[in-house]
C-alpha positions in Angstrom: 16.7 6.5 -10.3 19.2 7.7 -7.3 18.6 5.7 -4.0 16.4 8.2 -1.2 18.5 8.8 1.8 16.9 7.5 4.5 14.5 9.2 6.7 13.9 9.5 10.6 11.4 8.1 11.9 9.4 11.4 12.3 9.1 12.2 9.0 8.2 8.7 8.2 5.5 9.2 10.6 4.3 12.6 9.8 3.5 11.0 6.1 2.3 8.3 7.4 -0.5 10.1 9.7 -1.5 12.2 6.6 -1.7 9.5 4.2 -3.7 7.2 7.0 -5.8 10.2 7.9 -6.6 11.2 4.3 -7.6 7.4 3.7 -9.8 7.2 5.7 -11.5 10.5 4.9 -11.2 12.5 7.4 -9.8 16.1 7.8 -7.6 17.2 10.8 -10.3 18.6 12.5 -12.3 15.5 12.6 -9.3 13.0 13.8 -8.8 15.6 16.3 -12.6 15.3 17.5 -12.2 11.3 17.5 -8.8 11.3 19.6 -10.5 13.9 22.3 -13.9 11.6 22.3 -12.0 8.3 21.9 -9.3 8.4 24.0 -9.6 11.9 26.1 -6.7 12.6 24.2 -6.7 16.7 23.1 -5.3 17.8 20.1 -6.8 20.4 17.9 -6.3 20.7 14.4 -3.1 23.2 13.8 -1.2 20.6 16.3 -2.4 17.8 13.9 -1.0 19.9 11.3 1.8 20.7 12.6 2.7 17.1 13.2 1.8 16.0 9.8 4.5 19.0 8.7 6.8 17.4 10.7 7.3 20.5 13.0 6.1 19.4 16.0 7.2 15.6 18.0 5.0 13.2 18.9 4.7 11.8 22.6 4.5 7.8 22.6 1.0 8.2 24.1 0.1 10.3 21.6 1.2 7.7 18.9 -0.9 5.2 20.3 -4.0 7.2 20.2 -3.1 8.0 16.6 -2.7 4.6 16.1 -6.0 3.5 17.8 -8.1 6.2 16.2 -7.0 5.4 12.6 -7.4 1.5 13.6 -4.0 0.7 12.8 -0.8 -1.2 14.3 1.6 1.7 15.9 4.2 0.3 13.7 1.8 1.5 10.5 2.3 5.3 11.3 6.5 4.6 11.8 7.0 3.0 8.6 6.8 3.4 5.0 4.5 0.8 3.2 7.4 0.5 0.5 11.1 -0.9 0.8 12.7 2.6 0.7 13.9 4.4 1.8 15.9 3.4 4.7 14.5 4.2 8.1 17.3 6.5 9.8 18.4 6.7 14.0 20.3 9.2 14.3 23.7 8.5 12.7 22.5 4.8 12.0 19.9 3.6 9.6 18.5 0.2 8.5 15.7 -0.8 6.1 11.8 -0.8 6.0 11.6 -4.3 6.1 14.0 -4.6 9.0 12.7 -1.7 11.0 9.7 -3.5 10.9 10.9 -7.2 12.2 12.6 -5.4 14.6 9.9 -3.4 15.8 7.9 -6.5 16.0 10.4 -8.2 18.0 11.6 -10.7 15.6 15.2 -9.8 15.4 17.9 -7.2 17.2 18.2 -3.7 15.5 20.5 -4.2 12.1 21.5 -1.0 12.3 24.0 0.6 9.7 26.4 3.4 10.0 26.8 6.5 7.6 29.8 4.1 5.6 27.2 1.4 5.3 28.8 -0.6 8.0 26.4 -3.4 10.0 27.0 -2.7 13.8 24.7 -6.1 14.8 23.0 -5.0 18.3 24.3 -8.0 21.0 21.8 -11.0 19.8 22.3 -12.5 23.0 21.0 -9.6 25.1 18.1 -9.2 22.5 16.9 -12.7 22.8 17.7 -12.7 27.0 14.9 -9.8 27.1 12.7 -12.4 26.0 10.3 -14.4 28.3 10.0 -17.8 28.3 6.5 -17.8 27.0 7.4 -15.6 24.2 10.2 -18.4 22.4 7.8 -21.1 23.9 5.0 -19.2 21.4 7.2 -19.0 18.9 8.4 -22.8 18.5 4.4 -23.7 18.9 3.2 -21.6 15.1 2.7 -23.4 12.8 4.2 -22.8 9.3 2.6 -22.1 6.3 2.3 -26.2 5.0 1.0 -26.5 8.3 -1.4 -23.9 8.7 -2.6 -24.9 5.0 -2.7 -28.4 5.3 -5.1 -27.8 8.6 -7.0 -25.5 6.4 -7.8 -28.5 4.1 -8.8 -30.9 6.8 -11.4 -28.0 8.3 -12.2 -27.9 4.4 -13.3 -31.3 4.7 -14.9 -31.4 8.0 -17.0 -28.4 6.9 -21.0 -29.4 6.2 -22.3 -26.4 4.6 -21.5 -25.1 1.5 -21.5 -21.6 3.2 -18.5 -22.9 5.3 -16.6 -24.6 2.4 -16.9 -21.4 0.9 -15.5 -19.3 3.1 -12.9 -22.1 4.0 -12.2 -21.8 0.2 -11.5 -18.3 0.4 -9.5 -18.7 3.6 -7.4 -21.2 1.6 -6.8 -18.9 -1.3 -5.9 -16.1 0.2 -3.3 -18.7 2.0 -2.3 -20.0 -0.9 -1.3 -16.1 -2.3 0.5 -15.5 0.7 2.5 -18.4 0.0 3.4 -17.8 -3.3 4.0 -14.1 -3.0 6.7 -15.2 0.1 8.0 -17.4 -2.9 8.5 -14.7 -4.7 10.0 -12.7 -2.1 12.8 -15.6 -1.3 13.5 -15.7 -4.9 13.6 -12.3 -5.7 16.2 -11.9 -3.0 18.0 -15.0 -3.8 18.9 -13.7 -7.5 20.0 -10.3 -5.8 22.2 -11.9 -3.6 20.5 -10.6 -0.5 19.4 -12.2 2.6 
C-alpha cells in the first residue's frame, strides 16, 4: 500500500470535525446551535459545512469552541487518530505522533523537508520558552512503576470492597497502558526507529 502524502493541518481538521461531529450524533445544524448557546460563538450550518469541506479556514477561537462543544482536546480536531499520514506545514512535514508531542509541548517541531531532510527547530530556544514551574512539574511525575506501585498501596489501604474494586480497575487499565507502551518500544525497536 503506497505511503499517503501528508496533509495540512486543515484538512486534518476538517475530517476531524466531521468525524467528531458525526460521533457524537449530531448534524451541522445542531453543533452550530450548541457553539452559538455555549460559547456565543455564531456559525450556522453551510459555514460548518463549508469547513468540514475544507473550503473555508478556521480562526483559533473558533477551534476552541469546536473543541469545547465536541468536549475534546484542541489537539483532537488537528490530528489524525492514526500514524499517517504525515501532518504537513507548508513545505515541511512531520508525523502524527510528533505533531502531537509537539503540540503538547513535549519536544521542539521535528520538522522534515520535501527530500525527507530533519531541520531540528533550536532545542535550546524551545526548552528556554519554558517556565520554571513547567520542568519543575515535569521532574515531580511519577512514572509508570511508580504510579502503579502507589496504586497497589491505595489497593491495600482500601476498606470497602467497592473501593478495591474500582482500585482494581484503576490498576488494570494501568497495567494495559503499560504493556501496550511495551509494545510500542518494541515495535519501534525492531523497525529501527526511535
Amino acid at each position: 500500500m503506497p505511503k499517503r502524502q501528508p496533509e495540512s493541518v486543515r484538512v486534518l481538521f476538517a475530517e476531524r470535525l466531521r468525524e467528531l461531529r458525526e460521533s457524537r450524533h449530531l448534524n451541522q445544524q445542531q453543533l452550530a446551535t450548541r457553539l452559538d448557546e455555549k460559547f456565543g460563538i455564531s456559525l450556522d450550518r453551510t459555514a460548518i459545512a463549508k469547513i468540514e469541506n475544507g473550503d473555508r479556514n478556521v480562526s483559533i477561537e473558533d477551534a476552541v469552541a469546536f473543541a469545547a462543544a465536541l468536549n475534546v482536546s484542541p489537539i483532537m480536531l488537528m490530528s489524525p487518530r492514526r500514524t499517517e499520514p504525515a501532518i504537513a506545514i507548508g513545505s515541511m512535514s512531520m508525523s502524527a505522533d510528533q505533531f502531537r508531542d509537539w503540540a503538547r509541548g513535549n519536544l521542539p517541531a521535528p520538522l522534515r523537508d520535501p527530500k525527507g531532510r530533519l531541520h531540528e527547530s533550536d532545542a535550546r530556544e524551545f526548552h528556554e520558552t519554558m517556565s520554571d514551574l513547567e520542568y519543575s512539574a515535569r521532574d515531580r511525575l511519577p512514572s509508570l512503576p511508580e504510579l502503579k506501585q502507589l496504586v497497589i498501596n491505595l489497593q491495600f489501604i482500601a476498606g470497602t470492597s467497592r473501593e478495591r474494586t474500582l482500585l482494581s480497575r484503576f490498576l488494570n487499565h494501568i497495567d494495559t497502558c503499560v504493556s501496550h507502551l511495551r509494545d510500542e518500544v518494541k515495535k519501534g525497536d525492531s523497525s529501527g526507529t526511535r
